[in-house]
matplotlib code that plots the C-alpha trace (Angstrom):
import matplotlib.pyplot as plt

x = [-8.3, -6.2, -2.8, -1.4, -0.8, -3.2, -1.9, -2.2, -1.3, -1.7, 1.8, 0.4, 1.6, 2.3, 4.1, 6.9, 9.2, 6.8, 4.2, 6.1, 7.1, 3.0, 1.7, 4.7, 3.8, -0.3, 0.1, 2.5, 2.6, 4.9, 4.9, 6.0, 7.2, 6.3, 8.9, 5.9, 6.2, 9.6, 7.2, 6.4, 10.1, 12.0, 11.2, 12.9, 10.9, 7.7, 8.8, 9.4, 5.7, 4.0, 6.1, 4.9, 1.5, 1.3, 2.4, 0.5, -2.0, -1.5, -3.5, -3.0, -2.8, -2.4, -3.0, -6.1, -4.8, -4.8, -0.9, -2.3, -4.7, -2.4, -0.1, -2.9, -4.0, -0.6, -0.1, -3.8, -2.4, 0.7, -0.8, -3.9, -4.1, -3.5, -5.7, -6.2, -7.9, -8.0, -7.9, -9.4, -8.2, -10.9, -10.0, -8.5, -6.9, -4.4, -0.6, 1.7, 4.0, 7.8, 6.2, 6.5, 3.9, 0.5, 0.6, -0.6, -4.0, -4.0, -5.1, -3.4, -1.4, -1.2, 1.4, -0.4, -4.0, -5.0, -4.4, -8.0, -8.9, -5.9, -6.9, -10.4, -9.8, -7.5, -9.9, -12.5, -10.7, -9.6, -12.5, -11.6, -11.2, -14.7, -17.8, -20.9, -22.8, -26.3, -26.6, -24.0, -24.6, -25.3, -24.1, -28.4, -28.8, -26.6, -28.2, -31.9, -30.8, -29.1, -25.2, -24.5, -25.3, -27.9, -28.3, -26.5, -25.2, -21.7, -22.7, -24.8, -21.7, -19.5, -22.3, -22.5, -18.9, -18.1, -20.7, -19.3, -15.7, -14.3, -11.9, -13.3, -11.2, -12.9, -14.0, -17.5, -16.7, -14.3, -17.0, -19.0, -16.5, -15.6, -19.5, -19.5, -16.7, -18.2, -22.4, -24.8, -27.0, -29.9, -27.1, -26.4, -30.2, -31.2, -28.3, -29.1, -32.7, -31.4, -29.0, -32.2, -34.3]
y = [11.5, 8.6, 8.9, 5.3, 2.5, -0.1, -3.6, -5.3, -9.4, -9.7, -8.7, -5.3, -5.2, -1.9, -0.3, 1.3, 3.2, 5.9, 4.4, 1.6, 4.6, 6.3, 2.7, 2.2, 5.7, 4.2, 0.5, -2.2, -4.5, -6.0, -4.3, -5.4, -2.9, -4.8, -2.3, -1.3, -4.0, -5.1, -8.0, -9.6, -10.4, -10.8, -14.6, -14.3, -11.1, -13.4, -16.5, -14.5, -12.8, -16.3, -17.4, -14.6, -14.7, -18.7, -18.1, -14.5, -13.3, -10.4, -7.0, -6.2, -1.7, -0.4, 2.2, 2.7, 3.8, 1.0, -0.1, -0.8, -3.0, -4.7, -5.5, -6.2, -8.5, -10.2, -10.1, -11.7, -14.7, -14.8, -15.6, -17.2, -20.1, -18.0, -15.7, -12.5, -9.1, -6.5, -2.4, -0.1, 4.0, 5.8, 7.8, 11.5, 13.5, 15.7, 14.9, 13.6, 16.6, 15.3, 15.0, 17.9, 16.4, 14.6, 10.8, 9.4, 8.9, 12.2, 10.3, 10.2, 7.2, 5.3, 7.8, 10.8, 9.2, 11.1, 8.5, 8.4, 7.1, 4.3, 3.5, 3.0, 1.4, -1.6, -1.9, -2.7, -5.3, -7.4, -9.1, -9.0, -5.4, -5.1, -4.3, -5.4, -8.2, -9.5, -11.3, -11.0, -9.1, -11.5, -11.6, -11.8, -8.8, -6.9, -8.3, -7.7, -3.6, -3.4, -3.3, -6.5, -8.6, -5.8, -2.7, 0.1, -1.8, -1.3, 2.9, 2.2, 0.6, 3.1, 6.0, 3.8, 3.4, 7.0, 8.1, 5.5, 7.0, 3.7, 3.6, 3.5, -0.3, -2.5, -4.9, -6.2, -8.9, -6.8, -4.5, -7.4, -8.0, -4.5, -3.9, -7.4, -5.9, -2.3, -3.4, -6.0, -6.7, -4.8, -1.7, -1.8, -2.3, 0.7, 3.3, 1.5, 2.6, 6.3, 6.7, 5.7, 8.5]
z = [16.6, 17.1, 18.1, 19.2, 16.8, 16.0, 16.2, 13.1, 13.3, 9.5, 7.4, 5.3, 1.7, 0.4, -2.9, -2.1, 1.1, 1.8, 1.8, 4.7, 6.2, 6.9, 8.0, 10.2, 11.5, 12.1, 12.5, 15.2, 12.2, 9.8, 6.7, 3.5, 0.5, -3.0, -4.7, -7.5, -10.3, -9.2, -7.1, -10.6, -11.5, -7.8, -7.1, -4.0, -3.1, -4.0, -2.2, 1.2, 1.1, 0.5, 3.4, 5.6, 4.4, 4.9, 8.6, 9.1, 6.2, 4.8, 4.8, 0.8, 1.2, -2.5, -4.5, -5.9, -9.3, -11.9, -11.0, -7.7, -9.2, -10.9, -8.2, -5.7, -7.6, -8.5, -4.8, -4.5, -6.7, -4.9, -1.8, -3.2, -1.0, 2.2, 4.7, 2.3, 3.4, 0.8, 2.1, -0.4, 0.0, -2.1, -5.2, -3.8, -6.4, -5.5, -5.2, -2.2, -1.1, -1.9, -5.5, -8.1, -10.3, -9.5, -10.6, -14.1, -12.3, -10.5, -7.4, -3.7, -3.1, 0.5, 1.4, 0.4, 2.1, 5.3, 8.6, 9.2, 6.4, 6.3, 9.9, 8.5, 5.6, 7.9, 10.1, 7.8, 5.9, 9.1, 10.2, 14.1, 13.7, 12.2, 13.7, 11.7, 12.1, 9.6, 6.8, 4.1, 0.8, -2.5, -6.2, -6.4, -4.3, -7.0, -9.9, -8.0, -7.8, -10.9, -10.0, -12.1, -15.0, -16.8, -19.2, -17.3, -14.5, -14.9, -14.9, -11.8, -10.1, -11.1, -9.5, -6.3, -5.4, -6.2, -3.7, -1.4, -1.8, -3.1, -5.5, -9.2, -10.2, -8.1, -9.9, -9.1, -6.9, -5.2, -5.0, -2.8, -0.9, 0.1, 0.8, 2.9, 4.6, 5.6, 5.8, 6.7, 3.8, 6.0, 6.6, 2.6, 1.4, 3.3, 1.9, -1.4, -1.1, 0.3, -2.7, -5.0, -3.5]

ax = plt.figure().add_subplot(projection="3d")
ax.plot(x, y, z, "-o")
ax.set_aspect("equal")
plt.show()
């Protein structure tokens, strides 16, 4: 169990003040709140995170309900033509504690996410924090086991990342990239082949 902070060079991108206030709590880093939606109407707001993130990158750390999404991937837009690492939480149901009712979703936000698992989920979306090395995985090696581009595939993804504890929205090439980021293509083929059996 980790108790010190993990120095973070990237600027992470979160929703809102709680969640600023747990990765504060985890991470030396510059954090950035998004304010929910408010991001997609504050030009000014926008204008100061491409600055940072021209300067810094940025560590995108949202949700993994389908507001998340959306922002992360506004945010991914926003800063398209910067250094981008994306931090998946996996899909916990359950509700944060200063709530009285679970969200739309019923799933954990970054706030409500156990440390671990946001200490995990950094680390494996900045490469120099990463440990893995191999041969990345391919858009063929999903369409050769059946993830992409065939009858049932999109079921078979959906069946892979739940046992994978990733959250359910990625899309598939968010999917590859989040795999890239946690195996080598030797690492994934053999749980592949496991979660076949």
């Amino acid at each position: 169990m980790e108790n010190h902070k993990i120095a973070v060079g990237q600027v992470i991108v979160v929703e809102g003040k709680y969640d600023k206030i747990k990765v504060e709590s985890l991470f030396d880093a510059t954090v950035f709140v998004t304010d929910g939606f408010r991001i997609f109407s504050d030009r000014t707001r926008g204008a100061l995170l491409q600055r940072l993130a021209r300067k810094r990158g940025v560590v995108i750390l949202t949700d993994s309900d389908r507001a998340g999404f959306l922002i992360r991937n506004y945010v991914k837009n926003l800063c398209r033509n910067c250094e981008v690492y994306h931090a998946y939480i996996p899909d916990l149901f359950g509700k944060e504690r200063r709530k009285e009712q679970p969200s739309k979703e019923g799933k954990l936000g970054v706030e409500g996410v156990p440390a671990e698992l946001l200490r995990q989920a950094v680390r494996d979306a900045v490469p120099e924090m990463r440990q893995k090395s191999g041969q990345p995985i391919t858009k063929s090696d999903l369409y050769l086991l059946g993830l992409s581009g065939g009858t049932g595939s999109s079921e078979r993804r959906a069946e892979l990342l739940k046992s994978l504890d990733l959250p359910e929205n990625l899309s598939t090439n968010g999917m590859l990239e989040v795999l890239n980021a946690l195996w080598s293509r030797e690492a994934f083929l053999e749980l592949w082949s496991a979660e076949e059996k």
